[in-house]
N, C-alpha and C positions, 0 to 999 in steps of 0.2 A: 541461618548462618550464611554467610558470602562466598561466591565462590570461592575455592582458593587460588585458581587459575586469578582471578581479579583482584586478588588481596596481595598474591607474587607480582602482579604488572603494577599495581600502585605504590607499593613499596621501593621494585627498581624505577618506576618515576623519581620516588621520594628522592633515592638515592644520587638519581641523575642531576637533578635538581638542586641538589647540594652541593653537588661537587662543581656546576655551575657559579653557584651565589660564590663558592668558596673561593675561587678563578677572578667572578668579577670582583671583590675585594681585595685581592692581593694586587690584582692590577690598579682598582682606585689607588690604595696604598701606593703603589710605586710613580702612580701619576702625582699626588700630591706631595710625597718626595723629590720630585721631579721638578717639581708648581715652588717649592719652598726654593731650591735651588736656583732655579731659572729668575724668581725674583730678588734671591738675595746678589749676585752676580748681575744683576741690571742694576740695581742701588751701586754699586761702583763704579759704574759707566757713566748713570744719570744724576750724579752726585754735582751740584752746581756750586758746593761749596769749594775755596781755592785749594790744592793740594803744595802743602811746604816740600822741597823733595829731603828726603833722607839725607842725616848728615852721614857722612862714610868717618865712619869711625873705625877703622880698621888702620894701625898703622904699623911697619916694619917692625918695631920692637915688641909689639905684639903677635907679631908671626912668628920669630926668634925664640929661642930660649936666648937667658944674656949670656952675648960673647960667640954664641953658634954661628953668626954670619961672620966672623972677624977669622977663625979658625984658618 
C-alpha cells in the first residue's frame, strides 16, 4: 500500500490543480464574453452600409396630456 504521506500530497496537487483549471475557465469564459462584445460593437463602426438618421418622432402633443400646455 502507498504511503499515506504520498497519497495526502497527491490528492492536495489534485486539489490545487482544479482549482487552477477551474480559474482558468472562468477567465476563457469571461474572455470570450469579452471577444463576442468587442466584435459585436466593431460591426457598428465598421458597417459600410449608409445609415438613414432617425426620424424624431416625438412631438409637443405628445409630451402633453390634451389641454395641459394651454392651462
Amino acid at each position: 500500500m502507498a504511503d499515506p504521506h504520498v497519497v495526502s500530497a497527491l490528492r492536495a496537487k489534485r486539489d490545487e490543480l482544479d482549482k487552477i483549471i477551474c480559474s482558468y475557465e472562468a477567465a476563457l469564459a469571461a474572455a470570450r464574453r469579452d471577444f463576442v462584445n468587442v466584435n459585436a460593437t466593431l460591426e457598428l463602426f465598421e458597417s459600410d452600409a449608409p445609415h438613414a438618421p432617425y426620424p424624431a418622432r416625438l412631438t409637443i402633443a405628445r409630451m402633453f396630456k390634451r389641454g395641459e400646455i394651454f392651462e
